[in-house]
Residue, then its C-alpha position, 0 to 999 in steps of 0.5 A: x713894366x711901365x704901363x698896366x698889361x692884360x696881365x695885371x688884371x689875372x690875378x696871377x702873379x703880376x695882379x699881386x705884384x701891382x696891388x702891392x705897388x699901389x695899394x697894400x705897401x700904402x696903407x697902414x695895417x691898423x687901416x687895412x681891416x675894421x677892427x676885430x674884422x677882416x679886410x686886405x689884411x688876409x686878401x681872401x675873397x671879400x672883408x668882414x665887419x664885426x657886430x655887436x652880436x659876435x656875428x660877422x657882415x661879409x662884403x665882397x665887391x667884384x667887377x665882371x668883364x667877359x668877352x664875350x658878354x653871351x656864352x653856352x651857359x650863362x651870360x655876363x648877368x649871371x657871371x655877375x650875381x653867381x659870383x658875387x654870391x659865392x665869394x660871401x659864401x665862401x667867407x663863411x656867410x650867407x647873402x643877404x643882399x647886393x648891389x649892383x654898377x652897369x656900365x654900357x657902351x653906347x650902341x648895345x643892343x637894348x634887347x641883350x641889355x634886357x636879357x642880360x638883366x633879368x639873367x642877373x634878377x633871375x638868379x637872385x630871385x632864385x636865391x631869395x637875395x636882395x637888391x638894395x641899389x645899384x648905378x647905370x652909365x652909358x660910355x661913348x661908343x669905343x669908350x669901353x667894350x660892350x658891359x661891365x657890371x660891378x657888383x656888391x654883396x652883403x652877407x651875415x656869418x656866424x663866423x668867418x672862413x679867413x683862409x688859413x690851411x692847416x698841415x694834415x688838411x685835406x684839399x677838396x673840390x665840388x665838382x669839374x674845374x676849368x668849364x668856365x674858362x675852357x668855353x671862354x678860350x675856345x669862343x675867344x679863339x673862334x673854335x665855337x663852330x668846330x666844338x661839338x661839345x656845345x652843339x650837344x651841350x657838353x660843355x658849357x660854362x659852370x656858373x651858378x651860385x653855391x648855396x645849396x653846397x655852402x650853407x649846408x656845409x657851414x652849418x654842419x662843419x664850419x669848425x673843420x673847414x680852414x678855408x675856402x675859395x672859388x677858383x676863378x682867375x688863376x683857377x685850382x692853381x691859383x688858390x692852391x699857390x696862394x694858401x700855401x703861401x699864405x700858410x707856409x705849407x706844401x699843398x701835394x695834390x694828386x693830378x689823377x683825382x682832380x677832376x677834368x671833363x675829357x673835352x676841357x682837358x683835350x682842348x686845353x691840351x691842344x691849344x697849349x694850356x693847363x686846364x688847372x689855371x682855367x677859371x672854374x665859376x660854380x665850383x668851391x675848393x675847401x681845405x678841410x680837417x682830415x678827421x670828416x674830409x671823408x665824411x665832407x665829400x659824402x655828404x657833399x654827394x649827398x647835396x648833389x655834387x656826385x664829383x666832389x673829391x679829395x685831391x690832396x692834402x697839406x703838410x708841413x715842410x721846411x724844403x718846400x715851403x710855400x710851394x704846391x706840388x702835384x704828382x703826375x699820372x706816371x708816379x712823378x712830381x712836378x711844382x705847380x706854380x703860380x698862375x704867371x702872364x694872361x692865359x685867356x684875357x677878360x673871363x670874368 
């Protein structure tokens, strides 16, 4: 392609393909990370700095887009801090603080600013996080649509989670992937009125931060967890395909053990789409040891995520290295391949 697509910015394939145009091919590796830390050498969920101490601080930055800027279950506010928190916590820190870019188009309304706002300020309140700075700008009217809020988190680990799975590990979720990127397709497509779900608040967006699950978890097992990720853009499958890239394994998963609400899967089902390259935003997907993956999921229970789960597992295999492979409810199997094009555009 000659000019920037929708696709480009999935996190699929195509996003990969264009930062390594643009980016990753010119920068030198002795520049790509801070040394004895990490940065878009390992291309995980944000970059570690290494201190004096033998501890970590862990930055992520993100930018959050989401059309619309209001859905059942949150709004762009909370889309924002949520997700800037958990990429922290994935990486096996614990937020401290976060800044925070509000860029607005001229003619938003002040009123949905203000909830937007203090969304955003209630959930760091919650999480006793932090807010060290920020910027606002205001584009002219057509220049940009509606919000985007950019946000920068600060986090301290004892020691980084870089992603790295492991043959014999097995793969485990917190809990229902797909709400988030479900709910934004369907309000995308105009359907908000013909689901009743929402009218019942079945189903809503997932988002919320991930610390009463993640600093438990890297407390306890730190030493057993080989990565960890959020499935946003690109959802469950998008992850999975770039841990056995990066890893050069074959991830099997079982298609029956993942779990799916019925109203995402019935949904997703009839518009056409996977549910497992839908973006989750509440939900942590680990690689974990096989010797306390059982006793992971407990004690992941135990915290109050009833539907984590193990649904797969890594292996070693020179035919299909690098692939994903997903077993089907009939006894099959099937590749479970990159997330490719724009699924549902802006979701987060």
């Amino acid at each position: 392609m000659d000019k920037v697509s929708l696709a480009h910015g999935s996190g699929g394939v195509e996003t990969f393909e264009l930062l390594e145009k643009l980016i990753f091919s010119r920068v030198e590796n002795k520049l790509k990370r801070v040394e004895n830390g990490f940065g878009i050498d390992v291309l995980d969920d944000g970059a570690t700095i290494p201190l004096p101490s033998g501890e970590h601080i862990v930055v992520s930055i993100d930018a959050y887009t989401v059309n619309p800027p209001f859905f059942p279950g949150g709004n762009i506010g909370v889309l924002a801090a949520a997700g800037s928190i958990n990429d922290v916590l994935m990486m096996g820190g614990k937020p401290i603080a976060i800044l925070d870019s509000i860029v607005v188009e001229e003619g938003f309304p002040i009123n949905d600013l203000e909830t937007i706002i203090q969304s955003f300020l209630n959930v760091l309140r919650s999480e006793n996080i932090a807010l060290i700075g920020g910027d606002f700008k205001v584009m002219p009217k057509g220049s940009i649509d509606k919000i985007v809020i950019t946000t920068a988190a600060i986090g301290i680990a004892k020691k980084p989670i870089v992603d790295m799975p492991k043959p014999g590990d097995k793969i485990v979720v917190s809990d229902f992937v797909g709400d988030h990127g479900a709910v934004i397709m369907l309000l995308q497509m105009g359907l908000e009125k013909s689901v009743e779900e929402f009218e019942k608040g079945l189903l809503k967006s997932d988002a919320k931060p991930l610390t009463k699950l993640m600093i438990p978890l890297i407390e306890k097992y730190r030493n057993f967890i080989n990565a960890a990720r959020d499935p946003t853009r690109g959802g469950l499958a998008g992850i999975l395909n770039e841990w056995a890239s990066k890893s050069g394994n074959v991830i099997v998963v079982d298609e029956s053990s993942i779990p799916v609400r019925e109203s995402v899967k019935r949904y997703s089902e009839m518009l056409g789409i996977d549910p497992l390259y839908l973006a989750s935003e509440g939900v942590a997907v680990l690689s974990i040891d096989s010797s306390v993956a059982n006793e992971v999921v407990e004690y992941m229970k135990s915290l109050g995520f009833e539907n984590a789960r193990i649904i797969g597992e890594v292996k070693s295999s020179e035919k299909f290295r690098g692939y994903v492979l997903s077993k089907t409810r009939i006894g099959g199997y099937r590749i479970l391949e990159p997330p490719r094009g724009e699924l549902v555009p802006r979701i987060c």
